[in-house]
Backbone as CSV, one residue per row, in Angstrom:
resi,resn,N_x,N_y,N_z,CA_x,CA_y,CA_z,C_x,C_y,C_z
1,UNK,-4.015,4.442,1.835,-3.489,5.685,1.336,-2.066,5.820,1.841
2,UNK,-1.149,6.609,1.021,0.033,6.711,1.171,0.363,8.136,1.589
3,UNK,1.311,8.402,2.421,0.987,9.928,2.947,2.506,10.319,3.345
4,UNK,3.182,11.529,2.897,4.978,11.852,2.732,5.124,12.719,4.229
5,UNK,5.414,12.646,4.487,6.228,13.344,5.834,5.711,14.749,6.001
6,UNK,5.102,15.428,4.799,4.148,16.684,5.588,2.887,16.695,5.650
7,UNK,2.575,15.263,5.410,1.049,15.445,5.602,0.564,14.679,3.910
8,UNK,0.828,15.102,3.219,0.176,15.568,1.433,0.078,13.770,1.367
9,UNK,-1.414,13.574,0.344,-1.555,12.261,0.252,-0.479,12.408,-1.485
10,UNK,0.143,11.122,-1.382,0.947,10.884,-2.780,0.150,9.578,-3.794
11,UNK,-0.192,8.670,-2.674,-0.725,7.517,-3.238,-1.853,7.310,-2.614
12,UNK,-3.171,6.678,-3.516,-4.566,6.167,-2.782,-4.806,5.019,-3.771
13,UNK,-5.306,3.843,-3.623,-5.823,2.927,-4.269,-7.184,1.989,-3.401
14,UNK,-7.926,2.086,-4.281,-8.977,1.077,-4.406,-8.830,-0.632,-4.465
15,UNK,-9.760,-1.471,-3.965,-9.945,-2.465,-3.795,-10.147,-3.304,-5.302
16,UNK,-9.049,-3.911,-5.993,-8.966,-4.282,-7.241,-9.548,-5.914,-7.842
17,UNK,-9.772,-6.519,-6.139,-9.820,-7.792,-6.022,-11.021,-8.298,-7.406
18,UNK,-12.080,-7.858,-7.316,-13.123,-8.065,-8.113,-12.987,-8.147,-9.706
19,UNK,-12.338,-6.854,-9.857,-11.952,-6.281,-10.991,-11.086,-6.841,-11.726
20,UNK,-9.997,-7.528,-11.212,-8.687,-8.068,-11.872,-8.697,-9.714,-11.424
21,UNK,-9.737,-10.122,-10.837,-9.908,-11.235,-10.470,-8.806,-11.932,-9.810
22,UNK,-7.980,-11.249,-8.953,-6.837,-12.070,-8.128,-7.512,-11.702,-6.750
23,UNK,-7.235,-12.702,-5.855,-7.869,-12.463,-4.790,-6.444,-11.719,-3.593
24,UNK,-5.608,-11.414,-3.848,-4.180,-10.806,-2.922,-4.557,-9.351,-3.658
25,UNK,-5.386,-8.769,-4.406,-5.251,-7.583,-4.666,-6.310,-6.727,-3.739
26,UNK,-6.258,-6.679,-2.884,-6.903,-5.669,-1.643,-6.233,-4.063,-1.668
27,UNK,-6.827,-3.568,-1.522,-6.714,-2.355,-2.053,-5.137,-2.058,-1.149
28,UNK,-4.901,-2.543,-0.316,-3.331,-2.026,0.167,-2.074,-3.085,-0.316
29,UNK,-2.914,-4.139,-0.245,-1.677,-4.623,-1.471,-1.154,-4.266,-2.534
30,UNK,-2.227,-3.571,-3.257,-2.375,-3.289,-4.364,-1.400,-1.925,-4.525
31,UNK,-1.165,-0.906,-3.550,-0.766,0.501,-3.461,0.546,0.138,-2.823
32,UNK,0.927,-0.931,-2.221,2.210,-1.721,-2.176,2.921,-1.927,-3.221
33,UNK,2.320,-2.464,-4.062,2.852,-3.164,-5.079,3.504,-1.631,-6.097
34,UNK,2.152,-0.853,-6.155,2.391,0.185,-6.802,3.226,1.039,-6.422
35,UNK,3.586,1.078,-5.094,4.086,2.262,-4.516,6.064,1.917,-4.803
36,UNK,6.074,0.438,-4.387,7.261,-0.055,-4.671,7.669,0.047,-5.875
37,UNK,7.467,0.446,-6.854,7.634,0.259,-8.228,8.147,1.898,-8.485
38,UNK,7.246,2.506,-8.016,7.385,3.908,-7.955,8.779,4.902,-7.326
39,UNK,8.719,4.510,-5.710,9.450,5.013,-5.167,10.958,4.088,-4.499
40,UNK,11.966,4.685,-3.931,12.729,3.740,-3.565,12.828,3.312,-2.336
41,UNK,13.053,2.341,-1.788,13.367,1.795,-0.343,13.390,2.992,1.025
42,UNK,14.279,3.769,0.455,14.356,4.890,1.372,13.519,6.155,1.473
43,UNK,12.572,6.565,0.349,11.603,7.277,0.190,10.835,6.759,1.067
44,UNK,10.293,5.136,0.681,9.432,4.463,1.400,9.132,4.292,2.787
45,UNK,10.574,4.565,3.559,10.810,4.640,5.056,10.208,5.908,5.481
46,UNK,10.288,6.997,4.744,9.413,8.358,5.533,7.758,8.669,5.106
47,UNK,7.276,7.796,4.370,6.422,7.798,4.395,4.930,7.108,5.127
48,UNK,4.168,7.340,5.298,3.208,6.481,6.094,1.560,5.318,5.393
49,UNK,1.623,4.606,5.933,0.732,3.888,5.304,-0.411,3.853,6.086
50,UNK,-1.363,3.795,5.698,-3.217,4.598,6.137,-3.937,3.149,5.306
51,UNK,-4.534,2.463,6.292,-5.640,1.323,5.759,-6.713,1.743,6.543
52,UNK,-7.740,1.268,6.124,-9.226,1.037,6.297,-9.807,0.196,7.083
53,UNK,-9.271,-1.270,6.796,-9.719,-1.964,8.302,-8.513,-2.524,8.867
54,UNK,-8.632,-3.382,9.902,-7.320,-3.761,10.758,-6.632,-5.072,9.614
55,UNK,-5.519,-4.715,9.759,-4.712,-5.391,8.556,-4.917,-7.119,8.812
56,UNK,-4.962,-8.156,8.005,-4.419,-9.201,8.155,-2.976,-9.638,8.171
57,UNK,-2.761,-11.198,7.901,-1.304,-11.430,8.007,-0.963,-11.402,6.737
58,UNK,-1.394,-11.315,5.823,-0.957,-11.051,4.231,-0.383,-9.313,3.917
59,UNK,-1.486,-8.823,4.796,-1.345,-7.019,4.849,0.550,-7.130,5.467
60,UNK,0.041,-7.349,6.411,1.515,-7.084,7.260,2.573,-7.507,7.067
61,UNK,2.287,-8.559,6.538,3.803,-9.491,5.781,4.229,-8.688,4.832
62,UNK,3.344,-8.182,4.136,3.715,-7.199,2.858,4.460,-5.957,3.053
63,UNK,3.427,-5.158,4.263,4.069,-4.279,4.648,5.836,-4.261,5.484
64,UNK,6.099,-5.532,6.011,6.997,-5.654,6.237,8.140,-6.021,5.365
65,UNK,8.043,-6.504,4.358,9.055,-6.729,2.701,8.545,-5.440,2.095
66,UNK,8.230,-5.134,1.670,8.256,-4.202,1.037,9.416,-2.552,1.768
């Protein structure tokens, strides 16, 4: 989940992996991908990112480019 500087959720996504048959689509990749598309670089800096279990190195790599 994606969450703006007062709290308010903006973005939530689900686990797509199954569904779209790519296996990199984990539900925070997935709200990465989306979120980048959406907002800009600097929006992106005040906002916070909320996962579910402890990230891997694919999670974090992402989160760090993005």
């Amino acid at each position: 989940m994606l969450v703006n500087q007062e709290g308010d959720i903006v973005m939530e996504q689900g686990n797509m992996v199954f569904e779209i048959k790519d296996r990199t689509a984990y539900d925070a990749i997935t709200l990465i991908r989306k979120a980048s598309m959406k907002y800009t670089p600097e929006e992106l800096w005040n906002y916070t990112l909320y996962a579910s279990v402890e990230p891997c190195c694919m999670f974090i790599g992402a989160v760090y480019w993005a």
